[in-house]
Backbone as CSV, one residue per row, in Angstrom:
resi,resn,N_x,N_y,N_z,CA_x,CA_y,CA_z,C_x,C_y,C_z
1,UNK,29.317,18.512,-12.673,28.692,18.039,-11.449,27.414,18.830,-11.204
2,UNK,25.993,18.351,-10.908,24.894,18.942,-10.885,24.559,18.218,-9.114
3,UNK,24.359,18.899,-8.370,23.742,19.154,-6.826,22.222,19.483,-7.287
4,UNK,21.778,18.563,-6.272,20.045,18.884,-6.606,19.531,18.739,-4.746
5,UNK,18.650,19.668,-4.128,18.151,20.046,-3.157,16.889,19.849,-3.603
6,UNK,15.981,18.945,-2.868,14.772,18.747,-2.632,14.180,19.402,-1.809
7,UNK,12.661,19.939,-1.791,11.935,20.622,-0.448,10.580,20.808,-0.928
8,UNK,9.679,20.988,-0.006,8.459,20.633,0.255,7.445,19.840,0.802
9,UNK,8.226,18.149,1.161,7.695,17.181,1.754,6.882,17.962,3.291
10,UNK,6.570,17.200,3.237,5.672,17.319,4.407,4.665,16.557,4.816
11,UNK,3.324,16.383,6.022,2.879,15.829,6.396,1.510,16.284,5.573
12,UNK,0.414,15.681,5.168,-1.359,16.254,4.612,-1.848,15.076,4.735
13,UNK,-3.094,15.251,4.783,-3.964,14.401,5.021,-4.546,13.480,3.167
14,UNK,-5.531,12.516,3.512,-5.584,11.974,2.122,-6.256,13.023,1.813
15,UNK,-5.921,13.110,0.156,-6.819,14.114,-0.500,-6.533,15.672,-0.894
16,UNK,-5.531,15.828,-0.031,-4.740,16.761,-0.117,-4.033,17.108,-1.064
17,UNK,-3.005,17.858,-0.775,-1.747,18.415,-2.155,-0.593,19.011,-1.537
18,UNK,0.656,18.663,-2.544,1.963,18.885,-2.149,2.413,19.565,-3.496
19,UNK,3.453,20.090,-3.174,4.197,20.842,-4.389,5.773,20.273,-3.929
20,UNK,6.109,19.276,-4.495,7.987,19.198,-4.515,8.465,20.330,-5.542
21,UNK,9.612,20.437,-4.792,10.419,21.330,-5.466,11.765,20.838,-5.979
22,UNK,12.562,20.774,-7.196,14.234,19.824,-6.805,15.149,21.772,-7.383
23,UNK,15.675,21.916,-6.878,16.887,22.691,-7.032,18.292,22.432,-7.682
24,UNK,18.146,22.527,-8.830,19.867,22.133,-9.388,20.951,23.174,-9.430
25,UNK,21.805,22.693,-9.237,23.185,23.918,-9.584,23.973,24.015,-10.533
26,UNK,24.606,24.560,-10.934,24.932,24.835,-12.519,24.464,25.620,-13.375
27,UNK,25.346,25.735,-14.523,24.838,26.010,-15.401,24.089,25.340,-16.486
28,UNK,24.000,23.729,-16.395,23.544,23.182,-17.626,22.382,22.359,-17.054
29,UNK,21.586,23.142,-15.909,20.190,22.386,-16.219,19.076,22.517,-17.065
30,UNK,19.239,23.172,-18.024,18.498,23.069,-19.580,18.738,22.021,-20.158
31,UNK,20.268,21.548,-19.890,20.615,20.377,-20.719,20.024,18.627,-20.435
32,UNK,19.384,18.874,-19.027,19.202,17.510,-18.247,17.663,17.674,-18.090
33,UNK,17.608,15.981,-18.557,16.478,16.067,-18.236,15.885,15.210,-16.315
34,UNK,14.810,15.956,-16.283,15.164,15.663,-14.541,13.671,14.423,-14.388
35,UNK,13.955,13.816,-13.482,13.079,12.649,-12.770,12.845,12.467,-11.394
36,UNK,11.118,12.232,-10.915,11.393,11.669,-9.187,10.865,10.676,-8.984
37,UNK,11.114,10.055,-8.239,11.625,8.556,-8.134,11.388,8.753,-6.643
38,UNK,10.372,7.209,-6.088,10.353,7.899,-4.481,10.933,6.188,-3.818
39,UNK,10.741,6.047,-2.635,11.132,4.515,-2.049,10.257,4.857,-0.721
40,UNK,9.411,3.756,-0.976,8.686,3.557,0.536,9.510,2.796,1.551
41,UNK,8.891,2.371,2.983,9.791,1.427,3.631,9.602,0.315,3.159
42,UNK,10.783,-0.442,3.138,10.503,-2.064,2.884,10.232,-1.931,1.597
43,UNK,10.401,-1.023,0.430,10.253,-1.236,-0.690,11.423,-0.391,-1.892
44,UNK,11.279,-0.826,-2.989,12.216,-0.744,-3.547,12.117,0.799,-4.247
45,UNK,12.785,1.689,-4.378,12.943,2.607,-4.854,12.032,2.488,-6.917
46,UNK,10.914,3.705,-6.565,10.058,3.613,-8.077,10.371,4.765,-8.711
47,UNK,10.189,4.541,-10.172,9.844,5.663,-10.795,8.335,6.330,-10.648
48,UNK,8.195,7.617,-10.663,6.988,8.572,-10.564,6.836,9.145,-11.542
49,UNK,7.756,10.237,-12.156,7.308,11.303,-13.217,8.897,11.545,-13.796
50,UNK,8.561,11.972,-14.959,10.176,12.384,-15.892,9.893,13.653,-16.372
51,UNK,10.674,14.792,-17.314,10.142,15.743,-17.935,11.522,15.826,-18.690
52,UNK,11.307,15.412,-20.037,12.488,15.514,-21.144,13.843,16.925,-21.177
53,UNK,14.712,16.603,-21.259,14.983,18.199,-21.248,14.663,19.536,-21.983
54,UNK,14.259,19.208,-22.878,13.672,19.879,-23.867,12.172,20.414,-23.124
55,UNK,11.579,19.737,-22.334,10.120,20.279,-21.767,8.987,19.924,-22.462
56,UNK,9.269,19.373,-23.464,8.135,19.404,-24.673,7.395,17.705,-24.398
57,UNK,8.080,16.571,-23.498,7.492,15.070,-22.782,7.951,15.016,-21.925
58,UNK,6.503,14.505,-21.024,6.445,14.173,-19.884,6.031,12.357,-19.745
59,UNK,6.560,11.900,-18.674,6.212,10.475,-18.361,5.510,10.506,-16.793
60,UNK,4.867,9.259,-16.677,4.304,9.010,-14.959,4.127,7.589,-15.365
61,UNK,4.526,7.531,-13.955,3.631,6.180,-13.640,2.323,5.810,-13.674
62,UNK,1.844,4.596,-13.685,0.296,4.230,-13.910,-0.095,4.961,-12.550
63,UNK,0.547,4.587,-12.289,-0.331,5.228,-10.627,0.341,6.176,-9.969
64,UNK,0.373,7.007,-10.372,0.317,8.751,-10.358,-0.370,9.663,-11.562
65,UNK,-0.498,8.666,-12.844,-0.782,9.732,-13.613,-2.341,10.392,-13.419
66,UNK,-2.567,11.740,-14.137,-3.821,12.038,-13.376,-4.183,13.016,-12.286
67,UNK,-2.993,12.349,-11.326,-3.072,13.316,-10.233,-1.598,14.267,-9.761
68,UNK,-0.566,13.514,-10.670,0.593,14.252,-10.346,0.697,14.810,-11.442
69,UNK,1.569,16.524,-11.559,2.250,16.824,-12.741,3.600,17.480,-12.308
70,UNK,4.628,16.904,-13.178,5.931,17.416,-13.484,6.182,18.730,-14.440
71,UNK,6.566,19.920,-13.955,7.292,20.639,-14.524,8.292,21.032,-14.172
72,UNK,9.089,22.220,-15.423,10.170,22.573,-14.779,9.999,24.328,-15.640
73,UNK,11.160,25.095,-14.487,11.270,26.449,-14.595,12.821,26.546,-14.823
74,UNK,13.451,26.637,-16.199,14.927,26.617,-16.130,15.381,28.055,-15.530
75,UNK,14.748,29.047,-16.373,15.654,30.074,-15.399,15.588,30.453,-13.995
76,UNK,15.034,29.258,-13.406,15.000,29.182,-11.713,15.567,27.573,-11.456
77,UNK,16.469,27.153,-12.576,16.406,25.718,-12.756,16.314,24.748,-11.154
78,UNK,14.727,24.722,-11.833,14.262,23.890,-11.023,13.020,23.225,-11.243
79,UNK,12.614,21.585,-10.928,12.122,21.050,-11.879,11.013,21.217,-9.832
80,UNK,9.445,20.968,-10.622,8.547,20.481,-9.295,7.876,19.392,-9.773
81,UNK,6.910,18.867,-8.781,6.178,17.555,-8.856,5.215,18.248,-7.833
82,UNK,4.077,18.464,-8.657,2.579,18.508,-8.144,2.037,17.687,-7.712
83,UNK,1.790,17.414,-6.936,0.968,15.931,-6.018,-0.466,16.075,-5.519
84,UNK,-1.420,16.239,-6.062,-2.591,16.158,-6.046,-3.925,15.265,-5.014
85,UNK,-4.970,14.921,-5.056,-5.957,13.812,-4.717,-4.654,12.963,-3.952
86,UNK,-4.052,13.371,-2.830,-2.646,12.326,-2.457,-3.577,11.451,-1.610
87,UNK,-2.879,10.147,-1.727,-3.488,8.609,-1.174,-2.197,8.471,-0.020
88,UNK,-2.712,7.133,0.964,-1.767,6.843,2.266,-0.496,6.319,1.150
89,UNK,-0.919,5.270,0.148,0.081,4.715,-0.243,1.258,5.532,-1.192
90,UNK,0.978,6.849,-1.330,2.046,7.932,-2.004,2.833,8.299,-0.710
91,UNK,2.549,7.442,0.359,3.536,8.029,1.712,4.724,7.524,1.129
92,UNK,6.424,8.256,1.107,7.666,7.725,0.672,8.401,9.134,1.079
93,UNK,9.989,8.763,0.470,10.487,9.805,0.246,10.932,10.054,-0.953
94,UNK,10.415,10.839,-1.053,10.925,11.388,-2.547,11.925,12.177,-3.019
95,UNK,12.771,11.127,-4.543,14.017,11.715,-4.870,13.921,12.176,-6.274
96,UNK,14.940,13.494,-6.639,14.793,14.229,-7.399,16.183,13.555,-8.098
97,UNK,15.846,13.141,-9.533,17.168,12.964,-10.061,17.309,13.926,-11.534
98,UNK,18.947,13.959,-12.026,19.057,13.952,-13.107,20.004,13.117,-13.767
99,UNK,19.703,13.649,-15.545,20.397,13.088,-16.312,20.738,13.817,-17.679
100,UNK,22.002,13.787,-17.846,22.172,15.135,-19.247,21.655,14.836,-20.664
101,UNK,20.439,15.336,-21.285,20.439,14.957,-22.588,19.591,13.289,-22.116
102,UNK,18.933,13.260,-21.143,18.454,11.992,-21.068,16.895,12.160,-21.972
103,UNK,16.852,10.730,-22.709,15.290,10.336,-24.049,15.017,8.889,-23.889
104,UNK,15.464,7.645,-22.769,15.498,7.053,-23.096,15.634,6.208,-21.811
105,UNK,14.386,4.955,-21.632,14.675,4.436,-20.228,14.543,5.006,-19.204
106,UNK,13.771,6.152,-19.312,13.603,7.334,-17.979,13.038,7.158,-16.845
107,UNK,12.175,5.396,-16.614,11.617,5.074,-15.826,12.330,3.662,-15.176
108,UNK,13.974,3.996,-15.376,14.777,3.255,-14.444,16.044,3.949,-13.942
109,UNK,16.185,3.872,-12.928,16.419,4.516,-11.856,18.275,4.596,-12.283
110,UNK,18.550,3.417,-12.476,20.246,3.598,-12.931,20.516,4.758,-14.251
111,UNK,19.450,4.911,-15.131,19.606,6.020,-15.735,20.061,7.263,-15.410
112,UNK,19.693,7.818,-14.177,20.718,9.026,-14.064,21.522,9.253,-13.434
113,UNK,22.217,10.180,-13.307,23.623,10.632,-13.005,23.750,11.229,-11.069
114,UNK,22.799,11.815,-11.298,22.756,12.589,-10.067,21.253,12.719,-9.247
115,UNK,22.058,12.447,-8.158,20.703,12.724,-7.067,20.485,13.196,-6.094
116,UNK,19.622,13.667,-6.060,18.943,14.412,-4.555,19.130,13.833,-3.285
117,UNK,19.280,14.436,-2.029,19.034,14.135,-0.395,17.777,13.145,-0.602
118,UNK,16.458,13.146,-0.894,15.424,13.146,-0.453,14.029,14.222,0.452
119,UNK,13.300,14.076,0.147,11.943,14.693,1.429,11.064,13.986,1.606
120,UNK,10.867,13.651,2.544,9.714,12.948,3.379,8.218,13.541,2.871
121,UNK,7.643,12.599,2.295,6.166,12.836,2.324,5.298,11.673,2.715
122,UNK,4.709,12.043,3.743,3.848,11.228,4.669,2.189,11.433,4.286
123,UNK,1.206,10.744,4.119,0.175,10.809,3.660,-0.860,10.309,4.626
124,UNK,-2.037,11.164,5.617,-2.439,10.356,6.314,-3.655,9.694,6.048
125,UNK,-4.269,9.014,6.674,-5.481,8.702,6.015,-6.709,8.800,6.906
């Protein structure tokens, strides 16, 4: 069982920058590879960014790449999402998932196992 704690959301203006943070528990978050995935209102939950477990590939969406980057720090296992040049329409909440040993399909959402609360990130313009 892997528990993941999200934090950092918050309110910035366009243009701005955010740092998510996801927090896993366990011992085997080396083994998972982690993803965030956000849902606006009235819309359907997206993929954003992936980071293999291994660390060595990363994925984004068309529209984040550029300005977001995914890493992760295992011996603080914990994966972030850099949010950069942020636009109104990156307003959502954003969820931190995983998946053990995940290479495959990383930019659909039934792929992983476990997920985060959420954090609110609001974008103003």
């Amino acid at each position: 069982q892997v528990q993941l704690v999200e934090s950092g959301g918050g309110l910035v203006q366009a243009g701005g920058s955010l740092r998510l943070s996801c927090a896993a528990s366990g011992r085997t978050f080396s083994r998972n590879t982690m993803g965030w995935f956000r849902q606006a209102p009235g819309k359907e939950r997206e993929f954003v960014a992936a980071i293999i477990w291994t660390g060595r590939s990363t994925y984004y969406a068309d529209s984040v790449k550029g300005r977001f980057t995914i890493s992760r720090d295992n011996a603080k296992n914990t994966v972030y999402l850099q949010m950069n040049s942020l636009k109104p329409e990156d307003t959502a909440v954003y969820y931190c998932a995983a998946v053990q040993y995940g290479s495959y399909d990383l930019r659909e959402s039934y792929k992983y196992d476990y997920w985060g609360q959420g954090t609110q990130v609001t974008v103003s313009s």
